[in-house]
C-alpha positions as CSV (number, residue, x, y, z in Angstrom):
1,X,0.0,0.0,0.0
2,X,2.6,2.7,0.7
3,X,3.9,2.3,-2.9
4,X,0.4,2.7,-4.0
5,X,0.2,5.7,-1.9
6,X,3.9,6.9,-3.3
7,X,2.5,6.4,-7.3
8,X,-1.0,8.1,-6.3
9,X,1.1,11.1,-4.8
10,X,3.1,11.6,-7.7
11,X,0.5,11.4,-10.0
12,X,-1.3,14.0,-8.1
13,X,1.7,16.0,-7.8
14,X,2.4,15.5,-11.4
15,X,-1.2,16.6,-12.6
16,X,-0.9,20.1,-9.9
17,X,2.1,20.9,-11.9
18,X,0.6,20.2,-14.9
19,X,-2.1,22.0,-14.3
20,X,-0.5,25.0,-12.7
21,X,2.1,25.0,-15.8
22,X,-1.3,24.7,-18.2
23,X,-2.8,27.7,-16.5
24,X,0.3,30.0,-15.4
25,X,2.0,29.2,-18.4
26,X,1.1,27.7,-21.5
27,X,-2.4,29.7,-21.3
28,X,-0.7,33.3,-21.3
29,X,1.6,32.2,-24.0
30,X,-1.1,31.1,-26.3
31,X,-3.0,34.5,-25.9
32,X,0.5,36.2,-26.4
33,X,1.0,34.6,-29.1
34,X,-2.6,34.9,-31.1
35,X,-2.2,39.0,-30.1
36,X,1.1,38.7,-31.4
37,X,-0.2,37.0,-34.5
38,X,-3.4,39.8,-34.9
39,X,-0.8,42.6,-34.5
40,X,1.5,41.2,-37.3
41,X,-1.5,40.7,-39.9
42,X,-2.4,44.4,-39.0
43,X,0.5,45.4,-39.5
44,X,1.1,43.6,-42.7
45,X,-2.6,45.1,-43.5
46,X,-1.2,48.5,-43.1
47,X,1.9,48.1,-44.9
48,X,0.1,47.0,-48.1
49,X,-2.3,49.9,-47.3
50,X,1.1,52.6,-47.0
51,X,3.0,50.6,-50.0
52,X,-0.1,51.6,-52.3
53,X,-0.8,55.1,-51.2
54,X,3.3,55.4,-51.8
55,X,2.5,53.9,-55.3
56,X,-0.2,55.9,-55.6
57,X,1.5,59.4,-55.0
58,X,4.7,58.1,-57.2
59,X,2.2,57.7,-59.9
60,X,0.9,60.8,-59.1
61,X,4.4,62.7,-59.5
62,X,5.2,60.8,-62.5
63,X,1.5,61.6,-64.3
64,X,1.5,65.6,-62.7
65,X,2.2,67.4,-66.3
66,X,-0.7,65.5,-67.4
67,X,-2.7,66.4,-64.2
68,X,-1.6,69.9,-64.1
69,X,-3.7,71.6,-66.7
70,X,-7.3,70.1,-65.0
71,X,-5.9,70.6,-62.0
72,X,-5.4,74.5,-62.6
73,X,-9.1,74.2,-64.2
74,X,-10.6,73.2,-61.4
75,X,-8.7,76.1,-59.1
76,X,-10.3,78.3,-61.2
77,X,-13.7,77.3,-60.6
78,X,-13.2,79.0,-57.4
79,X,-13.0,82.7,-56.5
80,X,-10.8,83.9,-54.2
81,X,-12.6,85.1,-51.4
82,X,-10.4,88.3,-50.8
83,X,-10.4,89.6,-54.2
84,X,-13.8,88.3,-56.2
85,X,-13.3,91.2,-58.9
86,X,-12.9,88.8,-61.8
87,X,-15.9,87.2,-60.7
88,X,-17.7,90.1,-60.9
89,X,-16.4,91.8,-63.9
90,X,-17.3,88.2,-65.3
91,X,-20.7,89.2,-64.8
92,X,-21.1,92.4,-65.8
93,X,-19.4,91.5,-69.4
94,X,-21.5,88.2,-69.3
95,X,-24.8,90.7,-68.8
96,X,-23.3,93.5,-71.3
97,X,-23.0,90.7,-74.1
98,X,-26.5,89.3,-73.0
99,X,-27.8,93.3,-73.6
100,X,-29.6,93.4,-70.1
101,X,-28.6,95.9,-67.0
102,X,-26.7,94.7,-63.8
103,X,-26.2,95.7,-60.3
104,X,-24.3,93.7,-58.3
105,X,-23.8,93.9,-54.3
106,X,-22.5,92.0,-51.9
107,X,-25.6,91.7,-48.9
108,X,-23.8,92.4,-45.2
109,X,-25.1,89.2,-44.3
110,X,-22.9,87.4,-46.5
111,X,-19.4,88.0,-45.9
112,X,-17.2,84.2,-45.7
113,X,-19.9,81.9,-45.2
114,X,-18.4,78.0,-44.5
115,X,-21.3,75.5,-44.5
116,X,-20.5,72.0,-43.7
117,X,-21.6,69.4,-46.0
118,X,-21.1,65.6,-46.5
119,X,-18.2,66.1,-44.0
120,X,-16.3,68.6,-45.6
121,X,-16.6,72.4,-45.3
122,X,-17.8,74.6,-48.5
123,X,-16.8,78.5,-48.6
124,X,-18.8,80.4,-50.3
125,X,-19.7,84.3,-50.5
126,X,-23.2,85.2,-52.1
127,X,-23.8,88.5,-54.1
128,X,-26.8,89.8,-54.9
129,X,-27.6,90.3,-58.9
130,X,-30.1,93.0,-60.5
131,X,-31.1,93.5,-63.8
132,X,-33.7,94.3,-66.1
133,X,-34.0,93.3,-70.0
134,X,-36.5,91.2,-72.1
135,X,-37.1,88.0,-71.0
136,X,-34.8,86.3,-73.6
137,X,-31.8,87.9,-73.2
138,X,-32.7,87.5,-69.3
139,X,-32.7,84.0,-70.2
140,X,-29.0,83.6,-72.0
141,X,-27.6,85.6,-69.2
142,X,-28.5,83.1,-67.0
143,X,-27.4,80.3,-69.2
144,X,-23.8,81.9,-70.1
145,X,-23.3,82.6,-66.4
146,X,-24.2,78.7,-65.2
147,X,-21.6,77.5,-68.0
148,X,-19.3,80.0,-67.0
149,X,-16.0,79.2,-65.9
150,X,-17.2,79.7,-62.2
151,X,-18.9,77.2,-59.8
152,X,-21.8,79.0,-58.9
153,X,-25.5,78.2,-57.3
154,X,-28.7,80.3,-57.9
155,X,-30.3,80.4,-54.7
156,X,-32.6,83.0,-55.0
157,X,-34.4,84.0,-58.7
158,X,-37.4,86.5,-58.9
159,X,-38.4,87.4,-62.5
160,X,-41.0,90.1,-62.4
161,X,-42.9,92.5,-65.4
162,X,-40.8,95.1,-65.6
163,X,-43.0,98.4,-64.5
164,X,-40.3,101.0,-66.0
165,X,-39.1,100.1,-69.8
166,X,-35.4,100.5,-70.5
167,X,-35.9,102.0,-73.8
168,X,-38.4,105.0,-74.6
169,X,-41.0,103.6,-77.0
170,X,-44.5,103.3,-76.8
171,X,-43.9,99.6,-77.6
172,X,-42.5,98.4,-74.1
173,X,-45.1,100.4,-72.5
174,X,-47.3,97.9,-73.2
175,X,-47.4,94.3,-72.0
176,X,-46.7,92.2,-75.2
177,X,-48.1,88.9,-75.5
178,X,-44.8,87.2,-76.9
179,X,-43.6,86.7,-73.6
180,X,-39.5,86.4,-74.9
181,X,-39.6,90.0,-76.0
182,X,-41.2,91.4,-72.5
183,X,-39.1,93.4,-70.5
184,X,-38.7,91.8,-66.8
185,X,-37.1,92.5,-63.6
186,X,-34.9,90.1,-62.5
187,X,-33.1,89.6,-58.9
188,X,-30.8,86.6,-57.8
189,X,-28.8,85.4,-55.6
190,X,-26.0,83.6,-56.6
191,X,-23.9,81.4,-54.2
192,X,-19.9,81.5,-55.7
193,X,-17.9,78.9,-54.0
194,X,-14.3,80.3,-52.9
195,X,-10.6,78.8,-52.6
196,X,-10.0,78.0,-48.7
């Protein structure tokens, strides 16, 4: 019996250790290891991510003289917010070519507006557009100025009989029935995006 007792207590003392070297030891090193494991395939994930923005932007640099003339279109689209004079001497020729009148002003309310939209911000100023002409040469203004070089927005259009002609004859005094030859009133608001 004692050497029953002798191969009962080393077996128990053999399975403690086991199990303290299972729990105290293997266990931790296992979890070590699988965080070890997630950490490298991140990392490899981000490398792959890095090595194609770096291929990316060398492709860039290497295509830029092709880039460079739409990318100077597109800065042009904007107006620089300090200095919008070519914006507006754009529409005063654009509304001289189109025959009609123009007043432009900029309302107090709309100095350097940001408005933030689909996560990014948009700058923008708005000026405030009257005129009066005949309806159809109302109407090409408005066309030449949205396929102008500008990104703008027309907010705010009121188009109204006009109650004093522009010219002196007896023939605008009256309301005409062809309704491209009447002389209107017009005020907008246009929205002119700006360079940040």
């Amino acid at each position: 019996m004692k050497n029953s007792n002798k191969i009962y207590i080393i077996l128990l003392i053999f399975t403690l250790v086991s199990l303290f070297l299972a729990v105290f030891l293997i266990l931790p090193l296992s979890k070590e290891i699988e965080k070890n494991s997630k950490d490298l395939i991140s990392a490899k994930n981000n490398m792959a991510i890095l090595l194609a923005q770096v291929d990316g932007i060398e492709n860039f640099k290497k295509n830029y003289e092709t880039y460079k003339p739409n990318l100077e279109k597109m800065d042009q689209l904007f107006v620089d917010p300090n200095n919008p004079v070519d914006f507006i001497k754009f529409l005063e020729d654009t509304a001289f070519s189109s025959q009609i009148t123009s007043q432009i002003s900029l309302p107090p309310s709309s100095q350097n507006i940001q408005k933030k939209s689909k996560g990014a911000l948009q700058d923008f100023i708005i000026l405030q557009f009257s005129s009066k002409g005949n309806f159809s040469e109302v109407s090409n203004f408005l066309k030449e100025i949205e396929s102008g070089p500008y990104l703008i927005e027309i907010e705010n259009l009121t188009i109204q009989n006009s109650q004093t002609p522009t010219s002196g004859s007896s023939k605008d005094k009256t309301v005409s029935k062809d309704y491209s030859s009447r002389e209107v009133d017009v005020t907008l608001a246009i929205k002119v995006f700006t360079k940040k």
